[in-house]
C-alpha positions, 0 to 999 in steps of 0.5 A, a space after each residue: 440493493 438486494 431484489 427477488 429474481 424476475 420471472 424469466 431469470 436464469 436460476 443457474 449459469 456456468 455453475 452458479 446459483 443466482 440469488 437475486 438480482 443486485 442492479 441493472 445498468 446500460 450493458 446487462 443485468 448484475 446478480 447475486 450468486 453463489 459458488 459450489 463452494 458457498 463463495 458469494 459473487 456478483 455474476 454480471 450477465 451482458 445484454 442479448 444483442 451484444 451476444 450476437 456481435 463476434 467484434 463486441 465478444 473478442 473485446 470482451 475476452 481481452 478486456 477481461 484477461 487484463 482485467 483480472 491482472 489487476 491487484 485487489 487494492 480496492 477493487 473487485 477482483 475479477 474471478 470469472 468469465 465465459 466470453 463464449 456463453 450464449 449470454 456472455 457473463 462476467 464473476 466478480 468478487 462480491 462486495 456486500 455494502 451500499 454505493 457511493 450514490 446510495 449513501 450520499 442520496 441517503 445521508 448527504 455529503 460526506 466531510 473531514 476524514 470519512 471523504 478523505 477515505 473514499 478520496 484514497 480509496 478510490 486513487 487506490 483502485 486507479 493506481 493498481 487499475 492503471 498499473 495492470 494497463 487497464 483504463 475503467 472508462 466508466 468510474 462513477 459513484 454507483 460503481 466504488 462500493 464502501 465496504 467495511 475497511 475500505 472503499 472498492 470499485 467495481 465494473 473496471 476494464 470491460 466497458 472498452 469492450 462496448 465503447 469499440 463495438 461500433 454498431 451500438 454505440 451511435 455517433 451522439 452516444 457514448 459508454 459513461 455518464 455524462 457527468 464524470 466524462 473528461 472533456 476529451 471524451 467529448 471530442 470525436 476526433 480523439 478516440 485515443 482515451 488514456 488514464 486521464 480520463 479516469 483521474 477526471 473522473 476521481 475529481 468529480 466523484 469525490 466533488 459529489 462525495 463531498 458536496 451533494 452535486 457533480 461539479 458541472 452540474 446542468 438542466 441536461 446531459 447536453 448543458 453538462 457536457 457544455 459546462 464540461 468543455 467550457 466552464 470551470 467546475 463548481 467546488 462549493 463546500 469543498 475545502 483544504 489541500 483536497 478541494 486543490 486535488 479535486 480541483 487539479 484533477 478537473 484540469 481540461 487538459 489531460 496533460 495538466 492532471 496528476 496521474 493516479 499514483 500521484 494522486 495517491 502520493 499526495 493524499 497518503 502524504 496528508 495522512 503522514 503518520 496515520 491521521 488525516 490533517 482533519 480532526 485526527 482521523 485515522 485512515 482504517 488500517 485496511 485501507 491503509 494497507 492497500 494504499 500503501 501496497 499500490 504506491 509501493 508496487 511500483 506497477 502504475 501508469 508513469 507521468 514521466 513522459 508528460 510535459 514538464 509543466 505539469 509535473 510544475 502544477 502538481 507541485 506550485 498546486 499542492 506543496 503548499 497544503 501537504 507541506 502542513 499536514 502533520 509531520 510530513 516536512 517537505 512536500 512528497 520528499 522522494 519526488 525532489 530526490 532523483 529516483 534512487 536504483 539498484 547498483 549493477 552489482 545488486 541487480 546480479 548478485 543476490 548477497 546484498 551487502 549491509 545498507 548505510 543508513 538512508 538519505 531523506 527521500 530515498 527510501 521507497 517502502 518500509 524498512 524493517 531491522 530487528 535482531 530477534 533477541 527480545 520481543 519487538 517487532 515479533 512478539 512471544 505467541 503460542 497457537 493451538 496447536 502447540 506451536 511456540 514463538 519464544 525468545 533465547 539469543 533469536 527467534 526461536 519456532 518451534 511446533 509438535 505437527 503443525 506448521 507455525 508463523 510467528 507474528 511480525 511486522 504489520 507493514 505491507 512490502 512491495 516491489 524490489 525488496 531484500 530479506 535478509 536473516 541468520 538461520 539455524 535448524 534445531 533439528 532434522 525434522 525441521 523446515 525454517 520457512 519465509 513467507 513473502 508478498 503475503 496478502 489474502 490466500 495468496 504468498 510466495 514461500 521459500 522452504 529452507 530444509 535439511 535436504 532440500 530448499 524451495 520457492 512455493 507459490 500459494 494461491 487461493 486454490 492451488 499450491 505450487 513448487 515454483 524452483 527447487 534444489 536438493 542439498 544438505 547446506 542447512 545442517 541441523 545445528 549450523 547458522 546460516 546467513 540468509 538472503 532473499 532478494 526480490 527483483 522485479 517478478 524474480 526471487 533468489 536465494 543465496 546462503 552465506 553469499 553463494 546463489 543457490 536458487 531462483 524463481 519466477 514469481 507467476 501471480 500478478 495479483 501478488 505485487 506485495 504484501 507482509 513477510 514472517 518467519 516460520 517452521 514446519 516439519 519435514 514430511 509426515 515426521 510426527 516429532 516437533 520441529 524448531 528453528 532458530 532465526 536472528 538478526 533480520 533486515 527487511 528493506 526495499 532495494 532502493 534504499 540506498 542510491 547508487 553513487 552515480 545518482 546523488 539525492 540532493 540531500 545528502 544528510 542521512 539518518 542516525 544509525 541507532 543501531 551501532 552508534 553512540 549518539 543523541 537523536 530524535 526518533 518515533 517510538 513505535 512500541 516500549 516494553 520495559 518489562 523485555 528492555 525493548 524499544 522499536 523507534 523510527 529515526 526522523 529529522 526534527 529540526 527548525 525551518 530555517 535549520 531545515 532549510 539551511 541543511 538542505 540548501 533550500 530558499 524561502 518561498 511558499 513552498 519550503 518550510 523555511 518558515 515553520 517552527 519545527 519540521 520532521 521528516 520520516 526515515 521509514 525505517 523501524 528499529 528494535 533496540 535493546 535499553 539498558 536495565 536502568 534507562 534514564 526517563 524523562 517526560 515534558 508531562 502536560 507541564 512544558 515549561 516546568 519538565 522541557 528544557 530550553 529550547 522547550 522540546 525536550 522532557 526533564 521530569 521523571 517519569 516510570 518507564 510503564 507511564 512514559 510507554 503509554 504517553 508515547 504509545 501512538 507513535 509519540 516523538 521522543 530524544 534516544 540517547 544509545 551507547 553502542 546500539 544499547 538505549 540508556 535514555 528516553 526523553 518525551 519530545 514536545 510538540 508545540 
């Protein structure tokens, strides 16, 4: 909440104007600010009597620099600081909406998917906090700020810097409010706080997010930390698989907690096809995006050197409950897979041969496939400028002065990735153009060109040519095979299955994000430019396990894109006007199907015992239909339009009404001949 500044404020600092004030807290006043260039930003000024100390400025600068290594995944990006002002203050990005407190102090607990939100938004910002090597120290609902979109955390990694500096901090006291303080934080003899600690507090925040209290609630902090260390945290009102994560999270052993990531894994997977398992909530598609991008990034603080046991907990604790929500099949499946790596030869060479189709559970991040001849996953667009995205045996770009992008794939891709398309330069004056790991102001870009080829880095204030090549291998006219591959914080480009050229990739704020295509004129030349690109893949490295780790399913998906067979898939988009579908293939078959293909026993925590279970390839098709596709829908009538078992439509039905019945990501049995779809059935979904 806003408040006029004080008399004695400064009026400026570091360049800033200061507005007004926006809190106060243990470590030094907040401020509203404004850049020179009108960017809004909250300032926060550290106390005077932390000034003088050189122990608390030195912690300062190095908390600091790692925390501005942290991805903008719901949190407050660190823009600025000045350790060595006389008043030592920190710029964030300002986030215009109330606190947790303020809202639940206004408006009471929260329930069903507006509590799940806050729950993956603030396992959002741990996950990309814990994944830069920073622990916050100090999560509590005054710092996650509910933004429109998503949740954002505030205040990470500086309140290390005040909790060393000995001098202010007496032996009874601590940095932190008591209520969300681990159990371990209380114990003097253990100095060593690891990111645990913040995972306890997730727990507590969102107990009080959905109940009105924290879950240790007593008369005193001292009663509080006693209830802590002893007791077991009240949860009354909480229900469902989240009250078994907040729940676990509470566990008085560290070692007994998930991490973040893990946290996250499991709250995505109650979102498994967008809607959270409480009244058909949909995640907000920004928050979504984030979430996805920090599971993805493959930059959070491993389990793996915890004790088995835990790993057990997780699983015995949360399967059950994730194995009901909607869609999911079996409980997070890459976690019962072993962790599929690149072969040798993918880590070296960046021409990287045609995937087979994956196995449930090895795939790690969207996979995108789409041959460009016909509106799909890209669509027909003009800009306003003249530009021009347009369909004829490719994508075919063209602009008359002005760099163009034609929109795609909404997906956010992350970590080790491979990007692979056919391009062709109409004419001289022409550059085809990647985008990648696009987010914000912030994308890498590879500049394929008739005399040149580049790697570029845009940040939200400089550009920069990252690595580039003079040669003439992109000749007007000629098609070239194009690979881009993504290993680790390193690009390389190789054409027709020769490396050309590599680069660092220097922005650690861009560990994923979305990927186009597009085309822009060479230089100053003032004629249009065009370009061509066809038959694009883009799809993690992972995909596909190396023979010497086996996933312990062996049967992969349907590969709707060469074969002619019958398979159930998600249908993402029908156009029947363009004779194009966009399907997902998925697994859909009985428990006990289910369990026998995968050589699972019955218990509590297999789904042997379910009626259907559906498992995701995340992998996305365009496919072209015939001129006469047969259509067939279960209407609202099962038992007169479904065949036997009941899942399959039999009535028929126009190819625009059965486009809106599967509009949402409806399930549906393809019939393909040679990659062509000839039949679309509707699937019931009893």
């Amino acid at each position: 909440m806003k408040s006029p500044l004080r008399p004695g404020d400064p009026s400026e600092l570091g360049g800033y104007e200061l507005l007004a004030r926006l809190g106060e807290g243990g470590m030094g006043s907040v401020f509203l600010g404004r850049r020179s260039d009108g960017l809004a930003v909250a300032i926060k000024i550290i106390k005077p009597e932390y000034a003088h100390e050189e122990e608390f400025r030195g912690r300062f600068r190095s908390e600091v620099k790692r925390a501005r290594q942290v991805p903008p995944f719901c949190t407050a990006a660190v823009l600025d600081a000045d350790p060595e002002h006389r008043t030592p203050y920190l710029v964030v990005e300002y986030v215009d909406g109330p606190s947790l407190d303020e809202v639940i102090l206004r408006d009471g607990p929260m329930t069903d998917g507006r509590l799940h939100s806050v729950a993956v938004g603030v396992a959002t910002a741990l996950t990309a906090i814990h994944g830069a090597g920073v622990i916050h120290r100090d999560l509590k609902p005054r710092n996650v700020l509910l933004a429109l979109g998503a949740p954002k955390v505030i205040d990470f990694g500086i309140a290390r810097a005040l909790e060393v500096t000995s001098q202010h901090t007496h032996p009874d006291q601590m940095v932190g409010t008591v209520a969300y303080m681990a159990p371990e934080r209380f114990d003097g003899a253990h100095r060593d706080i690891t990111p645990a600690a913040d995972v306890f507090a997730w727990g507590a925040v969102i107990a009080y997010a959905g109940t009105g209290r924290t879950p240790f609630r007593a008369d005193s902090p001292v009663a509080t930390a006693a209830r802590i260390l002893t007791q077991a945290p009240d949860l009354t009102g909480l229900s469902g698989p989240l009250a078994d994560l907040v729940a676990l999270s509470l566990a008085k052993d560290p070692v007994e907690r998930p991490t973040a990531h893990e946290l996250l894994n499991l709250l995505l997977a109650q979102h498994t096809g967008g809607q959270s398992p409480s009244r058909g909530h949909t995640l907000d598609p920004l928050l979504r995006e984030a979430a996805e991008a920090a599971q993805l990034s493959g930059r959070y603080a491993s389990g793996t050197h915890r004790k088995r046991r835990r790993a057990r907990t997780v699983v015995a604790s949360a399967a059950a409950a994730t194995l009901l929500a909607a869609g999911t099949g079996l409980y997070l499946a890459h976690e019962l897979a072993p962790e599929p790596t690149p072969t040798p030869e993918a880590a070296v060479t960046p021409a990287v041969a045609q995937p087979t189709m994956p196995t449930p559970g090895a795939v790690r991040g969207p996979w995108v496939v789409d041959a460009l001849t016909r509106p799909g996953q890209w669509k027909n667009s003009t800009d306003n400028y003249g530009g021009r995205c347009t369909f004829d045996q490719g994508l075919v770009m063209t602009t008359p002065d002005i760099g163009i992008e034609c929109p795609g794939p909404t997906q956010t891709f992350a970590g080790d990735q491979s990007i692979t398309v056919d391009v062709t330069l109409k004419t001289a004056q022409s550059c085809a153009t990647i985008s990648f790991r696009a987010a914000g102001d912030g994308a890498y870009w590879l500049d394929l060109c008739p005399a040149t080829v580049r790697f570029r880095h845009q940040g939200a204030v400089r550009r920069d040519t990252l690595s580039e090549k003079a040669t003439a291998v992109f000749t007007p006219g000629r098609t070239r095979k194009v690979a881009l591959t993504v290993l680790d914080e390193r690009a390389t480009l190789a054409v027709d299955g020769s490396a050309i050229l590599d680069a660092q990739l220097p922005d650690p704020s861009l560990l994923a994000g979305k990927v186009a295509f597009g085309v822009a004129p060479v230089g100053n030349s003032d004629k249009p430019a065009a370009a061509m690109v066809a038959h694009a893949e883009i799809r993690p490295i992972s995909a596909t396990p190396a023979p010497s780790a086996p996933t312990t399913r062996s049967q992969p998906f349907t590969d709707v894109r060469r074969e002619s067979a019958t398979s159930i898939v998600i249908v993402h988009a029908y156009d029947p006007k363009s004779r194009s579908v966009v399907v997902e293939p998925v697994l859909f078959m009985s428990g006990d199907e289910y369990c026998k293909t995968f050589g699972l026993k019955p218990s509590a925590d297999t789904p042997c015992e379910r009626e259907w279970v559906t498992e995701d390839s995340r992998m996305t098709v365009t496919l072209p239909t015939s001129a006469s596709p047969k259509l067939t829908s279960t209407f609202d009538d099962p038992e007169r339009c479904a065949g036997d078992p009941v899942t399959v439509g039999t009535c028929k039905i126009s190819g625009n009404a059965l486009a809106e019945r599967l509009a949402g990501d409806g399930l549906a049995e393809v019939t393909t001949a040679d990659g062509v779809v000839t039949g679309v059935a509707e699937v019931y979904t009893p």
